[in-house]
Every structure is written in C-alpha cells, then in structure tokens.
C-alpha positions in Angstrom: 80.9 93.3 89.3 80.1 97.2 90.1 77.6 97.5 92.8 76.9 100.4 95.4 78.7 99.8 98.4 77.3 98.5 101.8 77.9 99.6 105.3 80.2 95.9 105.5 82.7 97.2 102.8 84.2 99.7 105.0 87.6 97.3 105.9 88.2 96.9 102.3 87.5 100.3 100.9 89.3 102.4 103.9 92.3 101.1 102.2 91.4 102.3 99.1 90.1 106.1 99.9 93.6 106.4 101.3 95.5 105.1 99.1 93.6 107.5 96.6 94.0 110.6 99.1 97.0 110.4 101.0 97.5 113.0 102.9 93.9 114.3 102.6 93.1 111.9 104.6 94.5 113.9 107.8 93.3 117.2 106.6 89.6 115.4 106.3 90.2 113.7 109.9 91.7 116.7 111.4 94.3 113.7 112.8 97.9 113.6 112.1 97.9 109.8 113.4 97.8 107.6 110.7 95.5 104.8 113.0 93.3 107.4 114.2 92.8 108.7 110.9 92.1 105.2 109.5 89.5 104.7 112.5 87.8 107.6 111.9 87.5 106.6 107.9 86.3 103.6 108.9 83.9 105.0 111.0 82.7 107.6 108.3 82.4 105.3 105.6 79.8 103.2 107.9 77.7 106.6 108.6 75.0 108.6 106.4 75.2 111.6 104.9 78.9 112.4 105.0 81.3 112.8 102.1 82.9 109.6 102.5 79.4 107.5 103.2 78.5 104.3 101.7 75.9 106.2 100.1 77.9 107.6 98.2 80.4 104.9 96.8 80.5 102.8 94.2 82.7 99.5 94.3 84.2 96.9 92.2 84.7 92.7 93.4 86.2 90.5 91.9 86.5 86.9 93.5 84.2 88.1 96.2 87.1 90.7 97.1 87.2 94.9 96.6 89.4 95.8 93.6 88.3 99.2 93.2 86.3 102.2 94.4 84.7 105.4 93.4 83.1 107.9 95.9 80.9 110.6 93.8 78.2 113.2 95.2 76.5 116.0 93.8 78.8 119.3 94.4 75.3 120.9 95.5 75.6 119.1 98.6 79.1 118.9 99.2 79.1 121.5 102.1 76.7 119.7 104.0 78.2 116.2 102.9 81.6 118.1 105.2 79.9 119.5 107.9 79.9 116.0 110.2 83.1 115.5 109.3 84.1 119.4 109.8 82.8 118.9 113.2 84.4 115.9 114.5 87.8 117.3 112.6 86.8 120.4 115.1 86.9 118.6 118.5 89.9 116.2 117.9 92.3 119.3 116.7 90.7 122.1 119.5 90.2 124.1 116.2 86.3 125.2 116.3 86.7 127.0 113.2 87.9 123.9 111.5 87.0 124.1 108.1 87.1 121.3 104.9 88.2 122.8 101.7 85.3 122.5 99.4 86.4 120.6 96.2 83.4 120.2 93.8 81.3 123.1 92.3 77.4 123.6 93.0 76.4 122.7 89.0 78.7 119.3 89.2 78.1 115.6 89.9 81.6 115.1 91.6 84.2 112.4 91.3 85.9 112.5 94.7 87.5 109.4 94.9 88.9 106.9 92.3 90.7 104.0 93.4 91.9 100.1 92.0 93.9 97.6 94.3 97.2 97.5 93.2 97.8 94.3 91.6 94.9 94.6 89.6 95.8 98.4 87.9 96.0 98.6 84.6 93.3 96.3 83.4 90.9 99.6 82.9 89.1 99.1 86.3 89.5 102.7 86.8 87.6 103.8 83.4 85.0 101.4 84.2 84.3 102.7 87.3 84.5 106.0 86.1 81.8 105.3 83.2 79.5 103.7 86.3 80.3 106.9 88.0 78.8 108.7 84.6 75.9 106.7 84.5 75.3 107.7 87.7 75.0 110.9 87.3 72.5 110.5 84.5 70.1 108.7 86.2 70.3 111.3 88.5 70.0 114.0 85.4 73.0 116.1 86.3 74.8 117.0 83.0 78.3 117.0 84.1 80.8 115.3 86.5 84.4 116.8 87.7 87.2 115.9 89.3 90.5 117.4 90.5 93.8 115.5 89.6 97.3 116.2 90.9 98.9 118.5 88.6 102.1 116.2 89.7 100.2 113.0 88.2 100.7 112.9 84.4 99.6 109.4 84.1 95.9 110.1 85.9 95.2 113.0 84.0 96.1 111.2 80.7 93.0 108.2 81.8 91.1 111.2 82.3 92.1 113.0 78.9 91.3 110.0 76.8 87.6 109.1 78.3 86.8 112.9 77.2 87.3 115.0 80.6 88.8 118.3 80.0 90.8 120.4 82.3 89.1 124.3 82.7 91.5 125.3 85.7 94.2 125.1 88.1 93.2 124.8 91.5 95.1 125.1 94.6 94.2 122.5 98.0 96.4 121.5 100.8 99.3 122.5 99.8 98.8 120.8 96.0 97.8 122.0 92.5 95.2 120.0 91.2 93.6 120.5 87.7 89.8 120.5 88.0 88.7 118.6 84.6 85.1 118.4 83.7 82.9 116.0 81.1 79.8 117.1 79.9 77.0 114.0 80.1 
C-alpha cells in the first residue's frame, strides 16, 4: 500500500532518507555527528514546509511496516523548501552563510529521495514508487519529474533508464557527480 506519509512515520522513514543519502545527510544537517544528524531528520521530517517534510513524502507498508519511501517537491519551491533547514544548518556549524546546494530545476517536479528496506529490494518497490511519484506530479499538472543519480551507481541509473528517464547532464554536488535524468509526463 502507497499512501502519503504522516507526521508518525518519521522513526521508520529517517532510516530510509539516510540510507538513500548518506552523506548528504551531514551536508543537509550542517552536523558531522551521525546521532545529531539523525535527530535533526527526525525532527524535519515531523515539520512543514521543509525539503524533507511529511508533506512531501510518499511511503510504502507492507505488514503494517515502511518498506520504502519517496520524497518529491516541485523544483519551484525548492529554495524555500531549504531555507529552514539552511538556517538551523547555520546555527549548529557557526557558518551564517550556510548554504544548501539546490538540486532540482525551477520547471521540474523533483524526485529527491528514493528508498526500499533492504530485504525487500528487488521486488520493483522502487519503480512503483517512482510511478506514484509520476502520478503525482500529474495531478499536480507539472509535465516533468528529475532526479540526480550517482554517476558511481550503474545499477540505479539502469531502473531509471528502463522506466523512460533520460540523462541531459552531468552535475557536480558535494564532492559527487550525479547525472541529472528527466521524464517528460
């Protein structure tokens, strides 16, 4: 069952954002400790109007558990999706310029985060909760959804290849390459 996430789901699907982002998560914290970083998740996840919101995340359950997670938003608001966590990331590192590479482009719904517990990968959770990611999108009429993928991961760009995303561009973030690959809806 794919539903939108609740405020609730936060213990479950803090795992999942990181085991998605890895180190991304420190760069989005502006933490290097990996409990303080998984607090502040936490705590992000519960909130409004942030990048990693509820609001903005779909999830999977199976046997009344989280298998899998996808965090999308419309790349028109992603600046103002990272301000509240640009600003906490600000205080904790004594860095008041502190600023949150921008990922998605203005005329994109954006896939941010795709991830499937483990033991249940492979069983094409992830391109199920990439097509409710698509649907989405349409009911909210944008006509095309991106994502970046680690130049370095063969296998998740090859998911992406074969549901019809295309790569247009190589970008650089945090110290990674990362195609940006786009599917017109």
């Amino acid at each position: 069952m794919i539903r939108q996430a609740i405020r609730p789901d936060a213990a479950e699907a803090v795992p999942l954002i990181w085991q998605a982002i890895g180190d991304l998560a420190f760069v989005l914290t502006g933490s290097p400790d990996v409990q303080e970083t998984t607090s502040i998740l936490s705590d992000f996840f519960q909130q409004e109007n942030n990048r990693l919101s509820y609001q903005n995340a779909l999830v999977m359950e199976e046997e009344g558990r989280l298998v899998g997670l996808v965090l999308l938003y419309d790349g028109a608001k992603a600046r103002e999706l990272d301000v509240p966590l640009e600003r906490a990331a600000a205080v904790r590192s004594g860095d008041i310029n502190y600023r949150i590479p921008t990922e998605a482009e203005v005329s994109e719904f954006y896939l941010d985060t795709l991830s499937v517990v483990p033991h249940c990968q492979g069983r094409g959770y992830g391109r199920i909760l990439i097509e409710a990611g698509c649907d989405w999108a349409r009911r909210l009429q944008h006509s095309r959804i991106a994502l970046l993928v680690e130049v370095d991961n063969p296998a998740a760009k090859r998911l992406y290849d074969r549901l019809g995303f295309r790569a247009d561009y190589i970008r650089p973030l945090a110290g990674h390459q990362y195609f940006h690959m786009v599917l017109g809806l």
